[in-house]
N, C-alpha and C positions, 0 to 999 in steps of 0.2 A: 504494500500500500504506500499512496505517497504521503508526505507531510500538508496539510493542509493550514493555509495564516487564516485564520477568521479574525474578521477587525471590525472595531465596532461603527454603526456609520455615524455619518461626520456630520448628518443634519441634526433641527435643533428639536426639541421637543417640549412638546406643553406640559409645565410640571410645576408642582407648587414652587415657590421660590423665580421662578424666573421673570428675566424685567425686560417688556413689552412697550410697546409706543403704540398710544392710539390711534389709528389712520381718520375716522368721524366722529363727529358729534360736537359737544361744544367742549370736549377734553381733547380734541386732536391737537396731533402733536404733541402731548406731552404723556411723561414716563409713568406705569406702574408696573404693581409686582403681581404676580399671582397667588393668591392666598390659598384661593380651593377650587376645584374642580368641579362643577357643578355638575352635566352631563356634556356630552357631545360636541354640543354646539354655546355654551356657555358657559365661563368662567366666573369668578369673584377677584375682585381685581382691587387694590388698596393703592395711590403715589402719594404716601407721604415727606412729599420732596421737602428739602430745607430753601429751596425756595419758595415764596409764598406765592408767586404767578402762575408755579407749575405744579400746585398738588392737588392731586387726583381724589375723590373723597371714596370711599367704599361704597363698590357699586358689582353688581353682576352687569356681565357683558358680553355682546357674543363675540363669536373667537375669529371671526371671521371678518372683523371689524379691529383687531389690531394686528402690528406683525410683531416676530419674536425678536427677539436682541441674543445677542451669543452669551449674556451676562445671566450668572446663575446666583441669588442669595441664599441662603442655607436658615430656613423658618421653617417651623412646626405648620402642619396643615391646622387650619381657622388660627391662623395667628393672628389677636387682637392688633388696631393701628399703632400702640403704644411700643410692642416688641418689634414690627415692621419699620419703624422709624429707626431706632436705636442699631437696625443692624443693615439698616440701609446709608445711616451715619457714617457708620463702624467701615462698614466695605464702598462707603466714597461712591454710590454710585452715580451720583451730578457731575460729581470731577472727571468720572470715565466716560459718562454721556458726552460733557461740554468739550472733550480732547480728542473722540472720536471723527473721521472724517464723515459720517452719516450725520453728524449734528452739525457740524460746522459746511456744509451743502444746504443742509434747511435750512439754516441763521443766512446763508447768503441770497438762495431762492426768496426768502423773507421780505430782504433788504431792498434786490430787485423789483417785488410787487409793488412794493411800498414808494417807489421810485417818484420824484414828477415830469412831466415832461419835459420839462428843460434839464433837468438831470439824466433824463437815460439820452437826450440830446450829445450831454456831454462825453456821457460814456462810450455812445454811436462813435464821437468823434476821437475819442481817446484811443477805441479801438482801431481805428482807419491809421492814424500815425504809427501806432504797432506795429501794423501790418506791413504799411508801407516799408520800414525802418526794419525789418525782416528782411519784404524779397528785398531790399535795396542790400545787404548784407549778402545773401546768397546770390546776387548776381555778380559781385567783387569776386568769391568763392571760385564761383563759375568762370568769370574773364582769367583767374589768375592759373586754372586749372587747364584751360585750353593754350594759354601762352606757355 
């Protein structure tokens, strides 16, 4: 017989403890953790974020309505908000949202909505001298490559 590697797979799974980002409702965008598993298609979901713009109150919610985060916290199933905060402290989870590049794309998508018209004017234009100031770089490149 041969030797066979079984390895575990590398997606993420719905489990108590782990910290999810709401995609709807009037909590989108912002972090919770999963407390309990309700059935199937609904979870109970607690973000008591240490920021006060971004916490989530305890709510069920269906699962199909946020995505997973790779971030796993280590709580008892029905753990009251009071131990969920303390160890959502404890393991820094705002620090690892606010450093990740999936949070700092949505702060910048954000930024862009929120733009005015004479600001994404300037951007339009910011971008064009870029550009230019590129191929102009890669044409020197190019003449000095053929001489």
């Amino acid at each position: 017989m041969s030797n066979v590697d079984i390895k575990v797979a590398g997606w993420k799974l719905v489990e108590v403890g782990r910290i999810v980002t709401i995609r709807q409702g009037p909590f989108a965008g912002k972090l919770a953790a999963i407390v309990e598993i309700i059935d199937a298609g609904r979870i109970l979901v607690d973000g008591p974020s240490t920021k006060e713009d971004a916490v989530v109150p305890r709510q069920a919610i269906f699962t199909s309505t946020v995505t997973l985060t790779p971030w796993v916290i280590t709580i008892p199933r029905s753990a009251g908000t009071g131990a969920v905060k303390k160890v959502w402290e404890k393991q820094e989870v705002d620090k690892k949202w606010s450093e990740s590049s999936w949070a700092k794309k949505r702060e910048q998508a954000d930024r862009r909505k929120n733009l005015t018209d004479f600001e994404r004017f300037k951007v339009m234009r910011l971008k064009k001298q870029q550009r230019f100031e590129t191929l102009k770089a890669q044409a020197k490149v190019r003449a000095t490559a053929k001489a």
